[in-house]
Each structure stands twice: as structure tokens, then as C-alpha cells.
C-alpha positions as CSV (number, residue, x, y, z in Angstrom):
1,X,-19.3,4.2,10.9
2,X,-15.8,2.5,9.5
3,X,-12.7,3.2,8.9
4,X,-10.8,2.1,5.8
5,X,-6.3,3.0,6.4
6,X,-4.4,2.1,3.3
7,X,-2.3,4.1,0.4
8,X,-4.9,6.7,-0.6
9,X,-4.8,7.5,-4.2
10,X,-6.0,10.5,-5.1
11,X,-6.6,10.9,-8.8
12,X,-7.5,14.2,-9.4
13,X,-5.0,16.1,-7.1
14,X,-2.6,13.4,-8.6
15,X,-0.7,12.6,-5.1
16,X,-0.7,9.3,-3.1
17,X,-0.3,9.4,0.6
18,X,-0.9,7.1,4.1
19,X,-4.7,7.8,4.9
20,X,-7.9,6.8,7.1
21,X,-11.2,7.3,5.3
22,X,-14.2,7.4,7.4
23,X,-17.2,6.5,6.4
24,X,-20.4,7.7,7.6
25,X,-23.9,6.1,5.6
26,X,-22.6,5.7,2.4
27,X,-20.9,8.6,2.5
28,X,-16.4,9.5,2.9
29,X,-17.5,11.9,6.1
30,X,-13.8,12.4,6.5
31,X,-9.8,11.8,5.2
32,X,-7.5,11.8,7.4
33,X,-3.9,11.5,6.7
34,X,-1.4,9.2,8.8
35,X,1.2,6.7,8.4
36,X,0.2,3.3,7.2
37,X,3.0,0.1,6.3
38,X,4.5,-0.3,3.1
39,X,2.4,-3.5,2.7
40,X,-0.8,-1.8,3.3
41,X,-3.3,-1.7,0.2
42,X,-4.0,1.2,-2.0
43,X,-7.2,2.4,-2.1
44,X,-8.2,4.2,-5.1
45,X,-11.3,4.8,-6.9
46,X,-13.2,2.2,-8.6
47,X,-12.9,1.2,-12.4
48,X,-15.3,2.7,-15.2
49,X,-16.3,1.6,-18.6
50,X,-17.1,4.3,-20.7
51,X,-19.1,2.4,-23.4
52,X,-20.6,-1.4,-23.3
53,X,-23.6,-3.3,-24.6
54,X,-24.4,-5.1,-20.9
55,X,-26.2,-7.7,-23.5
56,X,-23.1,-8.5,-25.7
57,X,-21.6,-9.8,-22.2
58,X,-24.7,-12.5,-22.7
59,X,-25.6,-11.6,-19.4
60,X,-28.6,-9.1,-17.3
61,X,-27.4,-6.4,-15.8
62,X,-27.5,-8.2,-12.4
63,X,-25.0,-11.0,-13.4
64,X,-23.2,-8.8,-15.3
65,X,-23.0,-6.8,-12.4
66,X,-22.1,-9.8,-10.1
67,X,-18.7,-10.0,-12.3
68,X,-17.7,-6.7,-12.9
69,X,-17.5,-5.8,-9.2
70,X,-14.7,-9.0,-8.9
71,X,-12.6,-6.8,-11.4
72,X,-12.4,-3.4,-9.4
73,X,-15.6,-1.9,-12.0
74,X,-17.9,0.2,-10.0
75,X,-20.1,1.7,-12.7
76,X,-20.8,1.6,-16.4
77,X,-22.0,4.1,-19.1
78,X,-24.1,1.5,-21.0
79,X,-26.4,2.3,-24.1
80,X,-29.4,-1.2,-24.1
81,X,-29.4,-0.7,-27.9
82,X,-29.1,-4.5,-28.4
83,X,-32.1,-5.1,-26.9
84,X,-34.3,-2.0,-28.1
85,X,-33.7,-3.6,-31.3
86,X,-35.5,-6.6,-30.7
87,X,-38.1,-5.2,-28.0
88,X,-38.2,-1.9,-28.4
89,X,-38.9,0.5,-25.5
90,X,-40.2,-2.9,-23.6
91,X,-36.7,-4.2,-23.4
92,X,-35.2,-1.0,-22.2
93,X,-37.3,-1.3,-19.2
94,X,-36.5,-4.7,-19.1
95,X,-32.6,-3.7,-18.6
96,X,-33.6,-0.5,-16.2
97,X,-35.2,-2.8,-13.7
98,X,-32.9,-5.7,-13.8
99,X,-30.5,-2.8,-13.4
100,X,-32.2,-1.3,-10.0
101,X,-32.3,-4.5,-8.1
102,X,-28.3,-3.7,-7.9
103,X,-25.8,-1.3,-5.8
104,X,-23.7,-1.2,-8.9
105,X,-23.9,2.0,-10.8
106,X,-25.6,1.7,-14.2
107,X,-25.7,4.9,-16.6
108,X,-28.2,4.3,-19.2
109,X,-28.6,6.1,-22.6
110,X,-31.2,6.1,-25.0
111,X,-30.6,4.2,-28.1
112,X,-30.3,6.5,-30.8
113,X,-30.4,4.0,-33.7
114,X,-32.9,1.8,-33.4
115,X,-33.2,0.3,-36.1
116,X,-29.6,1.4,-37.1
117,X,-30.6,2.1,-40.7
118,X,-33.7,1.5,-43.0
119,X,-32.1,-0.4,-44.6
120,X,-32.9,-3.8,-42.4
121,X,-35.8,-5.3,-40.6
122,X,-35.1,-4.8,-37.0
123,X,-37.7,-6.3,-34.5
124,X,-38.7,-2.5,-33.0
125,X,-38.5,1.4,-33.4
126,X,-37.4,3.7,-31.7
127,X,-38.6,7.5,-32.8
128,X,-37.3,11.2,-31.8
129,X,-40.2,11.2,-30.4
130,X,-39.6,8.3,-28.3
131,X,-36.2,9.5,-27.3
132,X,-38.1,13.1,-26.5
133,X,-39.8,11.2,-24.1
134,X,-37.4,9.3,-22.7
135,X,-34.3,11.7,-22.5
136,X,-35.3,13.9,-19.6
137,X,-35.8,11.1,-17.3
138,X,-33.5,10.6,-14.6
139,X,-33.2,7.2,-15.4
140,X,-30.9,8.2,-19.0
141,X,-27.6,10.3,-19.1
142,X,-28.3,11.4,-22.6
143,X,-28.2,9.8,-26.3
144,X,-26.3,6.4,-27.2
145,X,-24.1,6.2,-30.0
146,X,-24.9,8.3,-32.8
147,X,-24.1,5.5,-35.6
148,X,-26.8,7.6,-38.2
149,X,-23.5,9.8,-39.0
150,X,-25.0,10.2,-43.0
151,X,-28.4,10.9,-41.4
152,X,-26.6,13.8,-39.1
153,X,-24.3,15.2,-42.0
154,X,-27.4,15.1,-44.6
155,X,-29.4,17.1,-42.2
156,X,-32.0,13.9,-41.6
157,X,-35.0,15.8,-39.7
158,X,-35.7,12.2,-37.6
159,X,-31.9,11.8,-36.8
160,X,-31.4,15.6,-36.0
161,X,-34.2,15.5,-34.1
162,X,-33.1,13.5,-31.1
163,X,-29.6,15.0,-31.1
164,X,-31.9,18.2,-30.7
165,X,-34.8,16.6,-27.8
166,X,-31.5,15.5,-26.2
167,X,-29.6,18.7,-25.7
168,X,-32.7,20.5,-24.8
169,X,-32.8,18.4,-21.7
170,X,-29.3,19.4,-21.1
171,X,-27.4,16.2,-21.7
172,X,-24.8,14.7,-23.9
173,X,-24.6,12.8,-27.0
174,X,-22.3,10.2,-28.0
175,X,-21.1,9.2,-31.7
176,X,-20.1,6.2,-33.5
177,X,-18.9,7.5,-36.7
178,X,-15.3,5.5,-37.7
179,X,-14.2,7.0,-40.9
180,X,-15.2,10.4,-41.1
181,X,-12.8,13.1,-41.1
182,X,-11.9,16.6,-42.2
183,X,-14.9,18.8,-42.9
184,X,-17.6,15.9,-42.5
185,X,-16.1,15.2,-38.6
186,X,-16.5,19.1,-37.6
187,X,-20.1,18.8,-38.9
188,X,-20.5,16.0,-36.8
189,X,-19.0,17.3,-34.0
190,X,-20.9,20.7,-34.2
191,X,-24.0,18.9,-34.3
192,X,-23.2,18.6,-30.5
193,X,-21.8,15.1,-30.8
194,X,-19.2,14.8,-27.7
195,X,-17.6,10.5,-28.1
196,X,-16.4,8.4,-30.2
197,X,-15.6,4.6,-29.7
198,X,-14.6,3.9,-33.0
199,X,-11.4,5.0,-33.2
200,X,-8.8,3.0,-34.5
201,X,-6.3,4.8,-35.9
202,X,-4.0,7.3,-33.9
203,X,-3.7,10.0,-36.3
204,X,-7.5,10.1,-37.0
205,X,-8.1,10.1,-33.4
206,X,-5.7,13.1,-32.4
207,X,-7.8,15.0,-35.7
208,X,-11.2,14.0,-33.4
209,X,-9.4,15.1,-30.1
210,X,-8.3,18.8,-31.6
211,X,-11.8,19.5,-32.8
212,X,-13.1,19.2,-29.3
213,X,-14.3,15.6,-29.4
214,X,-13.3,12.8,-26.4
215,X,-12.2,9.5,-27.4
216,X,-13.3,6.0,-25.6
217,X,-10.5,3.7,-26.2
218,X,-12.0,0.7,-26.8
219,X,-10.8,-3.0,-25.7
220,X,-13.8,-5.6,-27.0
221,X,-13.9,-9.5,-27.4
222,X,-13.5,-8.4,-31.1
223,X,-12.5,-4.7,-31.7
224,X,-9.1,-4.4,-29.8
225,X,-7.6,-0.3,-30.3
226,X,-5.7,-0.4,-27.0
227,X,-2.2,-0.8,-28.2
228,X,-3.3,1.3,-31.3
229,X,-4.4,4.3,-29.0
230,X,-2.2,4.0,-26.0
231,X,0.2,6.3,-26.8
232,X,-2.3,9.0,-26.4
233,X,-2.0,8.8,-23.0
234,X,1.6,10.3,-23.0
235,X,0.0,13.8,-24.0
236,X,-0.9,15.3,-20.8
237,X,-3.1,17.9,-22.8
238,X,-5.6,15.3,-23.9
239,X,-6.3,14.2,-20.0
240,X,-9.8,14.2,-19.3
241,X,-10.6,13.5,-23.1
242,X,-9.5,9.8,-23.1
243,X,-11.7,7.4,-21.6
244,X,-11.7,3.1,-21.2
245,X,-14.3,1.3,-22.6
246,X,-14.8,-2.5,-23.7
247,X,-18.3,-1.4,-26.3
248,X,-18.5,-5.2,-26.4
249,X,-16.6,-8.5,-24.4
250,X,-17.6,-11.6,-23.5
251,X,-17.9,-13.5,-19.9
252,X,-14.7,-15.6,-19.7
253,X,-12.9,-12.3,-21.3
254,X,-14.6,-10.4,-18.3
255,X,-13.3,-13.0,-16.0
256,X,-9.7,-12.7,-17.0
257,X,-9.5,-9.2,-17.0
258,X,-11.7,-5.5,-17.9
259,X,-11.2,-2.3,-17.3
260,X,-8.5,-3.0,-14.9
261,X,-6.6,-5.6,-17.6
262,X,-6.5,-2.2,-19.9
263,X,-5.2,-0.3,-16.9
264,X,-2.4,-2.6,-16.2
265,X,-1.3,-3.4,-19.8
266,X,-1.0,0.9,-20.3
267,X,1.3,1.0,-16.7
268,X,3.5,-2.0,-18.4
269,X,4.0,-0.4,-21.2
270,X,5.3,2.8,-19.2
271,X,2.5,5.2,-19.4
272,X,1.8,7.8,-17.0
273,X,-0.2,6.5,-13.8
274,X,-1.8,9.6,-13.4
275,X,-3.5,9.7,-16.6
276,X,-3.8,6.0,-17.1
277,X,-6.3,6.3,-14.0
278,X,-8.0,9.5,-15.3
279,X,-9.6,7.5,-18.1
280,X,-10.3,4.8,-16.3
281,X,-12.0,6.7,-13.3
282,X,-12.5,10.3,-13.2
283,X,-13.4,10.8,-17.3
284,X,-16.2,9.2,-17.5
285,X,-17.6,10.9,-14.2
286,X,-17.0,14.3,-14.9
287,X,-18.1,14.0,-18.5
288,X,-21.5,11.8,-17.9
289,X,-22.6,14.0,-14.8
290,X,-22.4,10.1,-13.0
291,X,-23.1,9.6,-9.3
292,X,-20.2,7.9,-8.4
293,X,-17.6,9.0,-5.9
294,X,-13.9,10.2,-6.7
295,X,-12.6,9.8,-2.5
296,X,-13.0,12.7,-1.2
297,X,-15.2,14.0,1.4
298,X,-18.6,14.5,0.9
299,X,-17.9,12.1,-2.2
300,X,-20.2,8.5,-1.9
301,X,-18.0,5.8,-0.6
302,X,-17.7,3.8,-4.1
303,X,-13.1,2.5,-4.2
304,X,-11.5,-0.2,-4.5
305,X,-8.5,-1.8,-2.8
306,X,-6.1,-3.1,-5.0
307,X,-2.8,-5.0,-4.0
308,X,-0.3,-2.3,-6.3
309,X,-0.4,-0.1,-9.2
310,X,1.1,-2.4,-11.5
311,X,-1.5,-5.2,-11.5
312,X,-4.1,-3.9,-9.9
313,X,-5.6,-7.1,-8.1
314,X,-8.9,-6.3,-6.5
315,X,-8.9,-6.8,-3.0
316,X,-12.2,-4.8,-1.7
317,X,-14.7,-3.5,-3.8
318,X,-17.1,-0.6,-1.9
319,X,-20.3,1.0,-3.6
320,X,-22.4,3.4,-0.9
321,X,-20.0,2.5,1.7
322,X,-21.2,-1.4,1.3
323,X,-18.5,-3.8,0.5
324,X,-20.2,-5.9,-2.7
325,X,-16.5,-7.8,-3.2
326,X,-14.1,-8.9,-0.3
327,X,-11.7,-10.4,-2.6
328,X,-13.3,-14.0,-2.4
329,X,-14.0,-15.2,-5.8
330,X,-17.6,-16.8,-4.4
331,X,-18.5,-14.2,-2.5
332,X,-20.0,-11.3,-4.5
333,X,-22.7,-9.3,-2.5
334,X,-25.5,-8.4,-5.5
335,X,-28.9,-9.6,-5.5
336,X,-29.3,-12.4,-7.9
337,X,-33.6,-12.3,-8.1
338,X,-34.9,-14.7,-11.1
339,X,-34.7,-13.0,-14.4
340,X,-38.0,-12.6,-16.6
341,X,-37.5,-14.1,-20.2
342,X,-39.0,-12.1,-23.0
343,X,-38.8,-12.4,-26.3
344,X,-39.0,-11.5,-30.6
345,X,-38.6,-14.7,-32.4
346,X,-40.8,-15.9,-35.2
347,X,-38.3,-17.9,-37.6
348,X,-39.1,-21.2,-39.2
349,X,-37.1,-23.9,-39.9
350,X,-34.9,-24.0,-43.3
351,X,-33.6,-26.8,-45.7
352,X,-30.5,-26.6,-47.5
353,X,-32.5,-25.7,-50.7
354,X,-33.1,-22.6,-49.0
355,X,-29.7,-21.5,-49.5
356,X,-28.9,-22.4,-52.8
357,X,-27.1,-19.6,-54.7
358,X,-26.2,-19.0,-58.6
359,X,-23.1,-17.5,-57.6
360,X,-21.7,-20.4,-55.3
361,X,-19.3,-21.2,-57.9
362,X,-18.2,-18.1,-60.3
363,X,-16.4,-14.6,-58.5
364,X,-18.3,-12.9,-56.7
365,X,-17.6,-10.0,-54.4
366,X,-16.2,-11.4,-50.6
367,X,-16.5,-9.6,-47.5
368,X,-12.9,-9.5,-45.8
369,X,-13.2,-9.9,-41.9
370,X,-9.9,-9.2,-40.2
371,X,-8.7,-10.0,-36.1
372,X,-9.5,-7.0,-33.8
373,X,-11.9,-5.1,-36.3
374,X,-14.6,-4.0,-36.9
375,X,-14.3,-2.7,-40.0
376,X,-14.1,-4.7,-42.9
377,X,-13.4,-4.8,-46.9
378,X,-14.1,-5.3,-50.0
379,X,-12.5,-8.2,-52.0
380,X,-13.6,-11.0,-54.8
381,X,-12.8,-14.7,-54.9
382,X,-14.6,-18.0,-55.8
383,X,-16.4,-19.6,-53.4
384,X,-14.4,-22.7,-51.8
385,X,-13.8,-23.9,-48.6
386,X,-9.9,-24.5,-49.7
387,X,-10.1,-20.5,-51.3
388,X,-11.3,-19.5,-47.6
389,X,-14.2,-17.9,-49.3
390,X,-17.5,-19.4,-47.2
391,X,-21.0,-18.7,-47.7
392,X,-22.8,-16.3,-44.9
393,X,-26.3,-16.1,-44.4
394,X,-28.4,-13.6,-42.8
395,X,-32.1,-14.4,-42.0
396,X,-35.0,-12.5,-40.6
397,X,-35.8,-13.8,-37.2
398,X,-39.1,-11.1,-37.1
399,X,-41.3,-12.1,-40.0
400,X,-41.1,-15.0,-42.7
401,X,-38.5,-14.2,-45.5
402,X,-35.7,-15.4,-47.7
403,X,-32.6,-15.5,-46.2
404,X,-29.6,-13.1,-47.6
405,X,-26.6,-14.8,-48.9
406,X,-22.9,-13.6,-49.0
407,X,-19.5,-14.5,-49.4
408,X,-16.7,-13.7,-46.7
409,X,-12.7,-14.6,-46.1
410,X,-11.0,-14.4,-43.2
411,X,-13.0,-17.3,-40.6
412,X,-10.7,-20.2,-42.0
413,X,-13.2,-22.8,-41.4
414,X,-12.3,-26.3,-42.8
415,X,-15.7,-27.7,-42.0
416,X,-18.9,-27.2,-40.2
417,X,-20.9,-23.7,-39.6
418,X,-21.3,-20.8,-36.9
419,X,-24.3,-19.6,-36.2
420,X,-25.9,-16.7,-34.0
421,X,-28.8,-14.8,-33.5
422,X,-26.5,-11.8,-31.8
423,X,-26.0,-9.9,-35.6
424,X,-25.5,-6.1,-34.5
425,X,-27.4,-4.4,-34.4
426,X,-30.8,-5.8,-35.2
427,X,-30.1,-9.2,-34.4
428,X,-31.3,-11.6,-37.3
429,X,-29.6,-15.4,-37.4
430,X,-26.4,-15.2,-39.2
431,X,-24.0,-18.2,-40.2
432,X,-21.3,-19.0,-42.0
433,X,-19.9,-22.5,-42.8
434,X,-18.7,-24.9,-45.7
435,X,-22.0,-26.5,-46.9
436,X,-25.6,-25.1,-47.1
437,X,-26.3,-28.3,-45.0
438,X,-24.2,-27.8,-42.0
439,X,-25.3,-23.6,-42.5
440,X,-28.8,-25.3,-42.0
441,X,-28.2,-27.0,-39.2
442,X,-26.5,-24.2,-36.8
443,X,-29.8,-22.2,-38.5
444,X,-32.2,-24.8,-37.0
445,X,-30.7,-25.4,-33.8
446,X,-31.2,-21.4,-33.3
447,X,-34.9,-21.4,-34.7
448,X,-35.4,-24.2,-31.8
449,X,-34.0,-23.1,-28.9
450,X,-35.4,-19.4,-30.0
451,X,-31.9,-17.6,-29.6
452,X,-28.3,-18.5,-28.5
453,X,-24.8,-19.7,-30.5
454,X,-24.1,-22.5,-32.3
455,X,-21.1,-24.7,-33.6
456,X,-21.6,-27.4,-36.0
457,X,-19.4,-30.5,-37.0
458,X,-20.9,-33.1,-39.0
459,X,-23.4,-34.7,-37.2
460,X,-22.4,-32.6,-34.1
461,X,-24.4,-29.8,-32.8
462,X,-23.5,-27.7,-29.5
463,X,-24.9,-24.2,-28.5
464,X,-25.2,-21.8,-25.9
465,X,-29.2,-20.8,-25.4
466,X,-30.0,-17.6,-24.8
467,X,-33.7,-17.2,-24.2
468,X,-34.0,-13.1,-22.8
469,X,-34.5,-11.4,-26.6
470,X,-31.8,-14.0,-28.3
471,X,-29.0,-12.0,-26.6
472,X,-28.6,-13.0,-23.1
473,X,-29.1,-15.6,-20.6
474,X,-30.6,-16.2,-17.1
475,X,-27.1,-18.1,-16.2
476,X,-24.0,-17.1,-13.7
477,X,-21.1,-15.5,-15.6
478,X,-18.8,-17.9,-14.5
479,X,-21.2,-20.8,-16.0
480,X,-21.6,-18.9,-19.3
481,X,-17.9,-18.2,-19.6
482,X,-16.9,-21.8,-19.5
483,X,-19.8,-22.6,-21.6
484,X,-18.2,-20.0,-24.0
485,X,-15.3,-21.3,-23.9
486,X,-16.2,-24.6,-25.0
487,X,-17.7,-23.4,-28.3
488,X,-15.0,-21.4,-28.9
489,X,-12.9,-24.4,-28.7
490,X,-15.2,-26.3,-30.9
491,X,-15.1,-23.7,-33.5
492,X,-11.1,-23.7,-33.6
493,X,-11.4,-27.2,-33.9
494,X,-13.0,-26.7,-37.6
495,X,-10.3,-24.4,-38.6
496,X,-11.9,-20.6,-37.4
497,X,-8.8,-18.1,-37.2
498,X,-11.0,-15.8,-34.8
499,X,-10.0,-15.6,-30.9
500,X,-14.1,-14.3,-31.0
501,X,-15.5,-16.3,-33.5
502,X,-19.0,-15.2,-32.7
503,X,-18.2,-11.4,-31.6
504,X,-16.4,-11.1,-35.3
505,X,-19.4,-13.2,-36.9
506,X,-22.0,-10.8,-35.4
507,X,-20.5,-7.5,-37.0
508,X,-20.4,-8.9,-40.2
509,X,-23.7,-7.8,-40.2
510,X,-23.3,-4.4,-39.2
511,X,-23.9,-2.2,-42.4
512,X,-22.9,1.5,-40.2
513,X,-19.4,-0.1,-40.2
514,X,-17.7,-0.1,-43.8
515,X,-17.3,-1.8,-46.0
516,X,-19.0,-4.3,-46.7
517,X,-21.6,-6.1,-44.8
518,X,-24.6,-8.7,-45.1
519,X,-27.6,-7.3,-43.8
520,X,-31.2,-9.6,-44.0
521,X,-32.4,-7.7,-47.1
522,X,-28.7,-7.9,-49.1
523,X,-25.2,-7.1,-49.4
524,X,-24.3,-3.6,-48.0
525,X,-21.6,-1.2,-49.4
526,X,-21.3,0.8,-45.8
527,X,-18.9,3.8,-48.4
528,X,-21.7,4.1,-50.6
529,X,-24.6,3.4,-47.9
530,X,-26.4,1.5,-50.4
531,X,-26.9,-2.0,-51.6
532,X,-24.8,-3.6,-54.0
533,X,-24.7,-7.1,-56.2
534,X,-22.9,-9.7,-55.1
């Protein structure tokens, strides 16, 4: 048994008071209320993202875990679509059982889009029958992101299918649809669709929020809607509808600040406390069904202790009544076993020949990336490194084939190339840069080391490697941030604009997200949902 006195903050009666919590094997046995000194901590429930690739973080699930626990995050809704890409159902397994050698509290879904159109090669499938199989195990909360929204609003029997297999086992489906409105959003909604992450503008997420649907406010490395979507959380009628989530961030990002970063910028900015912690703790759990205690009795012992409600510093972190986090950077109590490496990768080698293009010197049509988006549009320009209009590439890391060649704005590079083979979602090498031979070079350094980042400067070459499926690696977060970090620094140094040079550079690839994308088989008009000329 133990006893745990601080500031008790209960979120869902909304009161704060002086409190002992007993707990009895994992479980809060009893609350009892007494006086406790100003300076005592408040003990609240612990942090939960609504919505994150655990392999966008470049880390397993029990490194990722390792780090989130250090920021007051107790559990994650998490969909291992990056992966089931590239390995199929093997590399969902591979996820569930790095995931169980844990305390922390994973909620899996089942990839929905896998590959995310037909329009791509993608390294796996994933069928409704597949997700028939998978969805009524214990293992799942429901479907992952819906992206297919034209294969939901055209009646698609594949896609409509495993929104179907899914709500037959009694769970819940989440969306990814940014764009649709009016008539085309009720459809999507009525065909049992409950999320959406993709929300970026306020007026089109209050439409979502009247027809019934919840909203995950998203905070990524690259797509950043907090500010955008914060004043949301002055309308008390939309409490239990708004959730946290980061969809996609990076290790030193993690480091510096998640769920409880988003929690403290909302109280700064004068929100309401009450429903600032709503979405970031009792949302999620009421709307996923999730195993994770709320402090109250009979609830599992999973809270934080936190120094104020202001900046939330994370002084204890409890899952089942064990403290993983005493508030020592270096001592983080998660099982850190040896991670299996597995793989997809059968790219050869380029030459700058390769890439040549007839349009590398007349208009063509440019892809315009922005800061904090996702989406992107459609411009022309000539290509020249003084014009900001650089050459992408997309090539298929699965089977031997010409690489794809576009034209984007927005990365400001003055030299050298960027290269990854994280390109949502099926993960082919993308690059962009100023000559076909530095393109080649970031290229080659990826078809070596089999998957990872890479920056390139002349004769310089540095990268990240990321051996488990080209997404993540076997390293510490803490190692990987400040490994990060150093590319990231290397890539300013040749003139990229982007605070996430390589989160931004992998959804250029992303053809569900208008408008325009390079995908490995051609340049993608994501209005039209169809390929176009360049």
C-alpha cells in the first residue's frame, strides 16, 4: 500500500482540493480529503495523445515510451500505419509486442489505408478482410484514420467494408478527411466516422463539431493547428469533443515539450483549466473505451505530479500504481529489451542521369509547401535554385523503377539535397535539392544504409540510419534527438526555411492531402484525385 497527499485535481467533477490517495495493487483503493501545504504538488491525471504515428517519433514503442513518461503522457491512441505500409500485418505485430514489454498504455488501431490509395506502390496491403480479422481483437480500439474519404463518399465496397467489420465489433472509427465540408462531411460522418485530425481552420472545424463529429487538435513537428483551434476551448458546449494530439513529432520536439507543452501554451493564453485538461485527459478515455484511470476510486493508479497548473513540470509519473518517472531525467523505469530490425528495402543505386528531366528548364507546374501544413498548392515557376523552384524525386524503395520527378517552392535550399525514406504514407526515398548530383547522393546514402535521413553539402554527407522498416531506430530518444538536431542544423545551413525539414519533406508525398503531391508513379492532383502533367 502507499499513500500519495498533494493538491488533488479532479477533472471531471472540475474541483481541486487537499487529498490522500491510497493505493492498494495498482489500484486508487481510497481518496481521502485533508489539508496539505500550499507548496505541496498537484496530482492530476496523466497526459493523453489522441493521435500519433509512434514511428514518425523514429523511435519503438519502448523508447518512445521511455520519453513520453518524462513529459507527464501516460497513454497514447496510436494507429502503426507507417509501418503496415512497408510490412504489412508483420510490422503491426512488430509494434504490438515492442508495445507489451511496457507499463505505458498503448491503444492500437488498425490501419485503414494501407496502401493510402491505388494510386502508389506501397510495400504491403492491408484488406477489409484483414481489418475483419484484426478489429475484434482486444489488442485494437477500432479503425485508424479513415484518409479513403472519396472511397467512403463514392460508396467504395473495400473501403465501406472495414468501416462496416469495424462497427460490427462495436468500436469506433477515426477520419482524416481535411477539406470536405457541407453535404460531403455529413456523408462522412454518417458513415459512422467519429475524429478528425485535420483540422485547420476554426470555422470548418465548428461545421465538423455541430454535425456530431470530435476534433483532435493537432500539434506535429510539421502540422501545427494549436493556436488556429485554441479558441475552441472557450465553448464549454464542445467539452468532451476536443481532444490533444501531436499525429506526428519528432524526438528533440518530444524532449522539449508534448502533450503537456500544448496544455500549458492553452492556460497562457487564458483558456479555461477545466477544459484545457478535458482534452488532454478525460477525452480520449471516455471516447476510446481506454484502460487508463481518471483518480478516483476503483480507477487504476495511472497521475502525474506536476509542480503547478501553469507549466505543468512533471514531477512523478504513476501507471498501475508503479512510479515509471520520479522526476530524474536519467531515471525512467521501462524495459529497454534489444529491438529486432526488420525490413522492406530493395532500391539500387542511381546516377545523376537518372534524374534528368525535359522540363528542368521551361514552367512547369510547382508544388507550394508552406510552415505548419500539411496541405499544399498548386503553383508554376521555372526551375532554379535562385527562383526557389527545386527538383523533388520520389523513388520506389519496393521493386526496381524510374524515379518520379517534380518541382516544389517553399524549402529555400541554396545548395545541396534532403533526402528520406519516411514519405507518408508508403514510404518511398524522396529528395529534393539543387543538382541531380547532390539529389543522387542523399539517394545513395539511403539505398546503403537501407533507410534513415540525409543532408548533403558538396562533398559532405551526414544521416540519421534508421534500420527497423526505414522508419525508426533501435537508439535512445535523447541520442536520436540530438542526432536530429544536427541534421536539422545542417540543412539550415544550405538555406532550408523549414523548422522540420524532413517532417515537411515527407508529406510532400502524401497524395490524400491536396493539392498537389509527388507520389512514385507521378505528380498527384489530391482535388481531382488523379494524376496530372507536370
Amino acid at each position: 500500500m502507499e499513500q500519495i497527499k498533494g493538491h488533488i485535481v479532479d477533472v471531471r467533477n472540475r474541483r481541486i482540493f487537499g487529498g490522500e490517495i491510497v493505493i492498494e495493487d495498482g489500484i486508487i483503493s481510497k481518496i481521502n480529503e485533508c489539508e496539505v501545504g500550499e507548496d505541496a504538488p498537484y496530482v492530476m491525471p496523466g497526459f493523453i495523445d489522441a493521435h500519433v504515428h509512434i514511428e514518425s517519433t523514429l523511435m519503438t514503442p519502448r523508447n518512445f515510451a521511455r520519453m513520453a513518461v518524462r513529459r507527464g503522457t501516460i497513454a497514447v491512441v496510436t494507429d502503426p500505419h507507417e509501418i503496415a505500409n512497408v510490412m504489412g500485418r508483420e510490422g503491426i505485430e512488430y509494434m504490438l509486442n515492442s508495445a507489451a514489454g511496457t507499463r505505458f498504455k498503448f491503444s492500437f488501431g488498425v490501419p485503414s489505408c494501407v496502401p493510402c490509395t491505388d494510386f502508389e506502390t506501397a510495400g504491403a496491403r492491408i484488406t477489409s478482410d484483414d481489418v475483419r480479422e484484426m478489429v475484434v481483437r482486444d489488442e485494437f480500439y477500432g479503425l485508424a484514420e479513415m484518409m479513403n474519404f472519396p472511397g467512403i463518399l463514392f460508396g467504395i465496397d473495400e473501403v465501406v467494408n472495414k468501416v462496416k467489420y469495424t462497427l460490427e465489433a462495436g468500436k469506433v472509427v477515426d477520419g482524416h478527411a481535411p477539406g470536405v465540408a457541407g453535404d460531403d462531411a455529413k456523408r462522412y460522418i454518417a458513415a459512422g466516422i467519429t475524429t478528425d485530425h485535420e483540422m485547420f481552420d476554426i470555422a470548418q472545424a465548428r461545421e465538423r463539431l455541430k454535425m456530431g463529429m470530435k476534433i483532435q487538435i493537432r500539434e506535429g513537428s510539421a502540422a501545427c493547428n494549436l493556436n488556429d483551434l485554441m479558441p475552441l476551448l472557450v465553448e464549454d458546449r464542445w467539452m468532451g469533443m476536443l481532444m490533444f494530439c501531436t499525429d506526428d513529432k519528432y524526438p528533440d520536439e518530444l524532449a522539449a515539450g508534448y502533450i503537456d507543452e500544448m496544455a500549458a501554451r492553452c492556460i497562457a493564453k487564458g483558456m479555461p483549466l477545466w477544459n484545457v485538461l478535458t482534452a488532454a485527459t478525460v477525452a480520449p478515455v471516455g471516447h476510446y473505451g481506454m484502460k487508463v484511470g481518471l483518480l478516483a476510486e476503483g480507477d487504476r493508479a495511472d497521475f502525474i505530479m506536476v509542480r503547478d497548473l501553469n507549466g505543468f513540470e512533471v514531477l512523478a509519473t504513476y501507471i498501475d500504481g508503479y512510479c515509471v518517472f520520479d522526476g530524474k531525467s536519467d531515471d525512467v523505469v521501462i524495459d529497454c529489451a534489444d529491438e529486432e530490425i526488420i525490413n522492406n528495402f530493395n532500391a539500387k543505386a542511381l546516377c545523376a542521369d537518372d534524374l534528368a528531366a525535359q522540363s528542368d528548364h521551361r514552367e512547369v507546374k510547382v508544388i507550394e509547401a508552406q510552415e505548419g501544413q500539411l496541405y499544399t498548392y498548386a503553383g508554376r515557376g521555372v526551375p532554379a535554385v535562385e527562383n526557389d523552384v527545386l527538383k523533388i524525386v520520389v523513388y520506389n524503395r519496393y521493386k526496381a523503377a524510374k524515379p518520379a520527378i517534380g518541382y516544389v517552392r517553399g524549402f529555400g535550399l541554396k545548395r545541396g539535397a534532403l533526402a528520406s525514406t519516411i514519405a507518408h504514407d508508403s514510404h518511398n526515398i524522396i529528395a529534393v535539392g539543387c543538382s541531380d548530383r547532390e539529389i543522387v547522393m542523399a539517394i545513395n546514402r539511403l539505398v546503403a544504409t537501407k533507410g534513415g535521413f540525409c543532408v548533403t553539402d558538396g562533398d559532405r554527407v551526414e544521416d540519421i540510419a534508421l534500420p527497423i522498416a526505414g522508419l525508426m531506430s533501435p537508439l535512445h530518444g535523447e541520442e536520436l534527438g540530438r542526432r536530429h538536431n544536427e541534421l536539422k542544423a545542417m540543412a539550415a545551413s544550405i538555406g532550408c526555411r523549414f523548422k522540420a525539414p524532413f517532417m515537411t519533406l515527407a508529406f510532400m508525398a502524401l497524395p490524400v492531402i491536396p493539392e498537389l503531391k509527388l507520389i512514385d508513379t507521378g505528380l498527384f492532383d489530391g482535388l481531382k484525385f488523379g494524376f496530372t502533367e507536370v
